[in-house]
C-alpha positions as MATLAB code, in Angstrom:
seq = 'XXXXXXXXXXXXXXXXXXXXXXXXXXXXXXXXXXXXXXXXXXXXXXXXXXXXXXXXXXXXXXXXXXXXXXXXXXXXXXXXXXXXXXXXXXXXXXXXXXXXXXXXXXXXXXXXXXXXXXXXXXXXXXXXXXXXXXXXXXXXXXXXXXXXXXXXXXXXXXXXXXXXXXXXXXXXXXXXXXXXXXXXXXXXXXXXXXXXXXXXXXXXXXXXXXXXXXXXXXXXX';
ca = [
      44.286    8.026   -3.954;
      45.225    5.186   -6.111;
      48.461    4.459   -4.591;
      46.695    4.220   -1.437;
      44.270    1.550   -2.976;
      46.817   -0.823   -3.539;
      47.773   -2.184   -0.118;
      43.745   -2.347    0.370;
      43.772   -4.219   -2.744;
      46.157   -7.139   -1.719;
      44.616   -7.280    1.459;
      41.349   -8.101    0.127;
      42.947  -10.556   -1.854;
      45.194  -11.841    0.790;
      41.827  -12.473    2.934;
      39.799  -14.233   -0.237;
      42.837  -16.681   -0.885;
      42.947  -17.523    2.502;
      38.935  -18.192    2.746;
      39.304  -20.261   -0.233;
      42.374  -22.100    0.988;
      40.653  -22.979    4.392;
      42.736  -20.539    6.154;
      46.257  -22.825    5.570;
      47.076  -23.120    1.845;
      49.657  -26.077    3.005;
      46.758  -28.014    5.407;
      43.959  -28.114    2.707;
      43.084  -29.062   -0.763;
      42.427  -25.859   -3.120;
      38.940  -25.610   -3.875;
      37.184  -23.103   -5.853;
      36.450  -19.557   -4.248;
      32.359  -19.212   -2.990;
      29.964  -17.553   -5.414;
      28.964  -14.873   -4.339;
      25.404  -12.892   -4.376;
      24.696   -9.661   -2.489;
      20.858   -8.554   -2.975;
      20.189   -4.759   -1.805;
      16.497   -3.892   -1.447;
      15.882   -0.215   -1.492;
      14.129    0.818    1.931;
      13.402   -2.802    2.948;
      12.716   -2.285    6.423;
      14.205   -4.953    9.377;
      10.893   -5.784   10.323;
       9.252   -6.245    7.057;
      10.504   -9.403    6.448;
       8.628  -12.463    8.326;
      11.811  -14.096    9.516;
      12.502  -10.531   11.392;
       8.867  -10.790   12.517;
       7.135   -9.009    9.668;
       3.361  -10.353    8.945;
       1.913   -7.670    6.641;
       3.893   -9.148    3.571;
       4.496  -12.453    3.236;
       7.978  -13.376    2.409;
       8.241  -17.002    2.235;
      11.631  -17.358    0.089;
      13.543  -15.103    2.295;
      12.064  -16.812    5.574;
      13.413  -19.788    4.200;
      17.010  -18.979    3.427;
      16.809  -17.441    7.025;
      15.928  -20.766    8.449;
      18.686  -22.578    6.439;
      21.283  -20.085    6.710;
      22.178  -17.350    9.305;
      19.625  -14.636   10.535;
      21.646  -11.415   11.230;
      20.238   -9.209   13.956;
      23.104   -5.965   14.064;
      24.512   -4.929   10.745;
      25.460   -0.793   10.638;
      25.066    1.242    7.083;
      27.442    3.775    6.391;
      24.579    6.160    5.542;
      20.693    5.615    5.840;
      20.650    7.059    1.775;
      21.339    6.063   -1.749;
      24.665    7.547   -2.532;
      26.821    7.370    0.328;
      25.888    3.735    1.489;
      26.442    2.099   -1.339;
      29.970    3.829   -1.547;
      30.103    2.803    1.655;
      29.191   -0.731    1.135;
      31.429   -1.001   -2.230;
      34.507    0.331   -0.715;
      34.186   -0.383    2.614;
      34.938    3.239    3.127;
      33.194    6.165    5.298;
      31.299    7.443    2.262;
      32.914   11.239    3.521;
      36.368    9.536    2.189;
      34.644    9.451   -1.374;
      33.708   12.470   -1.066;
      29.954   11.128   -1.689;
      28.607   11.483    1.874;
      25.987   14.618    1.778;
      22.785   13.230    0.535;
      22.267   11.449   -2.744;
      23.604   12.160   -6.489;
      20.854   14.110   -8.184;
      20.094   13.811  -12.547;
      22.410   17.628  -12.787;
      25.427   16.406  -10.730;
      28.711   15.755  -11.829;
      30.237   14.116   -8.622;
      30.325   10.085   -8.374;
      32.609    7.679   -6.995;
      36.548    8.805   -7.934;
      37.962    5.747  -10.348;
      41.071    5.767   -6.889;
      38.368    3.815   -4.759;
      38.692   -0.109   -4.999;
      35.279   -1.615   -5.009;
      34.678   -5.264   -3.947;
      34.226   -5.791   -7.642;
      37.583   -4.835   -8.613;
      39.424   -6.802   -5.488;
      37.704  -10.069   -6.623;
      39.170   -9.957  -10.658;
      40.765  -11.608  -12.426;
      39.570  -14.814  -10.496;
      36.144  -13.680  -10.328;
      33.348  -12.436  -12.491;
      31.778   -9.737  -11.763;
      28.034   -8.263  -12.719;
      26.113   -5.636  -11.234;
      22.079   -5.560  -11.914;
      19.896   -2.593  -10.548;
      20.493    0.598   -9.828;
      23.956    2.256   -9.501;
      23.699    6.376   -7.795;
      27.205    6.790   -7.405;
      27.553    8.924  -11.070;
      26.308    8.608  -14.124;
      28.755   11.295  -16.162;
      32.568   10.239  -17.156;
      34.791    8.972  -15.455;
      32.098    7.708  -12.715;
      30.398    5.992  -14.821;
      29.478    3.304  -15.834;
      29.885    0.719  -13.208;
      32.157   -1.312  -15.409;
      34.709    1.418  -14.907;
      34.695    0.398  -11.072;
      35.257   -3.540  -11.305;
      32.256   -5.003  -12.998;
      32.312   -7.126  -16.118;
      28.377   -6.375  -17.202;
      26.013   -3.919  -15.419;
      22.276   -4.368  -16.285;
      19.830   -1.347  -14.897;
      19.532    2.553  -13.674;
      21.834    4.954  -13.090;
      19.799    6.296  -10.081;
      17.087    6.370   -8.100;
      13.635    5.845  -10.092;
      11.486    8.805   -9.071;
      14.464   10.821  -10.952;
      14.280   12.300  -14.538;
      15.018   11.487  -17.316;
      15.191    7.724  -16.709;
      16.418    5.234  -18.834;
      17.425    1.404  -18.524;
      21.297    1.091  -19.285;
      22.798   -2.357  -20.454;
      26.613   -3.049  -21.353;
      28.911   -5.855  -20.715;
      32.171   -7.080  -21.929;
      33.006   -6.005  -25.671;
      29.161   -4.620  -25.771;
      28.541   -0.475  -25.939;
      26.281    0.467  -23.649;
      22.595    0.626  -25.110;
      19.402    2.362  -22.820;
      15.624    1.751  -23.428;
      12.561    2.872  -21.871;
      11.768    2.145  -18.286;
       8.699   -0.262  -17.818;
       8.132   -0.091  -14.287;
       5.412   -2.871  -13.922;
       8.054   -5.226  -15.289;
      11.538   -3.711  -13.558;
      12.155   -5.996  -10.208;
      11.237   -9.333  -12.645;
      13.517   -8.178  -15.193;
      16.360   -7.101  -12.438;
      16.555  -10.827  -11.227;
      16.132  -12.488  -15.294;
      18.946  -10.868  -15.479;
      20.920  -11.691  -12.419;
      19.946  -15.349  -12.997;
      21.057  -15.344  -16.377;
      24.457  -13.559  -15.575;
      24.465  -16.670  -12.660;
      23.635  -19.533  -15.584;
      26.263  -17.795  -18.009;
      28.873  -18.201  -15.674;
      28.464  -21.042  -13.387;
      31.604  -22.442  -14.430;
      33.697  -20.113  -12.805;
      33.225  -18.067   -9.287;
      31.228  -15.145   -9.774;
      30.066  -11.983   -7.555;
      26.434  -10.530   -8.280;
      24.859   -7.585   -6.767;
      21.650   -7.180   -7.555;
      20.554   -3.675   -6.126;
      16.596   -4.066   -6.298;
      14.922   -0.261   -6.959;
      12.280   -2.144   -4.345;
      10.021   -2.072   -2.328;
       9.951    1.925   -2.155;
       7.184    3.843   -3.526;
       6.388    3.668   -6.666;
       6.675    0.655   -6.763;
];
């Protein structure tokens, strides 16, 4: 597994120095590598949003980065669950190459994604930092977890779904242990993005690659 990683590996790389190079690293002037910010809402529908047509909710943020960037109208999951599309989405993998594709990780398992995989995360370092805020599902025993053995720098949030037990909010980051507190759930999507903004402020002098997996909108919450 990991010695199949590494031509994936420089691949990825290959492809981000030649994005950042303009495609011709002899025809253009370096320039720094694009931040980069990936937000996952959990069960957001396609038609909830009101640039997709959506008019129950309003979503005027989101309507306007539509407008002023590029709507999307086919993108393909790997899985339509937790577990196996985020594997999916991390690796860029069929989650059944994981070994995570039958239904989600529950609180009693010991599976979670094998330390071989190379995660987006991973591919971007050294150049890039790396921070993952919300919730994780893809193990949360040794050696699958925690996410900062798969590529990121600081991870702020769950280590699955919330309508699991027990739950507790995980924090650790570079040179920190990893500390857990209660779960205020009134407070969790605004303290999800204080924390993805603050990971954005703390290192806006350098690229960076946030995912910010959002536990919403599904119920509870």
């Amino acid at each position: 597994m990991a010695a199949s990683s590494l031509p994936r590996r420089r691949l990825l790389a290959g492809a981000a120095a030649l994005t950042a190079a303009g495609g011709l690293a002899g025809f253009a002037p370096p320039r720094r590598p694009p931040n980069v910010v990936v937000i996952l809402a959990d069960d957001l529908g396609y038609g909830d949003l009101g640039s997709y047509g959506g008019r129950l909710v309003r979503t005027p943020h989101l309507d306007r980065m539509a407008r002023e960037g590029a709507r999307l109208t086919d993108f393909y999951a790997s899985a339509n669950v937790c577990t196996p599309s985020r594997a999916g989405l991390l690796t860029g993998r069929y989650p059944i190459r994981t070994g995570l594709a039958h239904e989600v990780i529950q609180p009693n398992d010991k599976r979670g994604l094998p330390a071989g995989e190379v995660t987006i995360a991973e591919a971007l370092r050294p150049e890039y930092a790396t921070a993952l805020v919300g919730k994780w599902h893809l193990g949360h025993v040794e050696p699958h977890w925690p996410p900062t053995r798969h590529g990121f720098d600081l991870f702020f949030g769950l280590p699955y779904s919330h309508d699991m037990k027990p739950l507790n909010l995980f924090s650790t980051g570079p040179g920190v242990e990893i500390t857990q507190e209660d779960v205020d759930m009134t407070r969790l999507t605004q303290r999800f993005f204080e924390r993805g903004l603050s990971f954005i402020e703390e290192q806006k002098a350098r690229p960076f690659f946030l995912m910010l997996a959002l536990t919403a909108p599904p119920l509870p919450l």
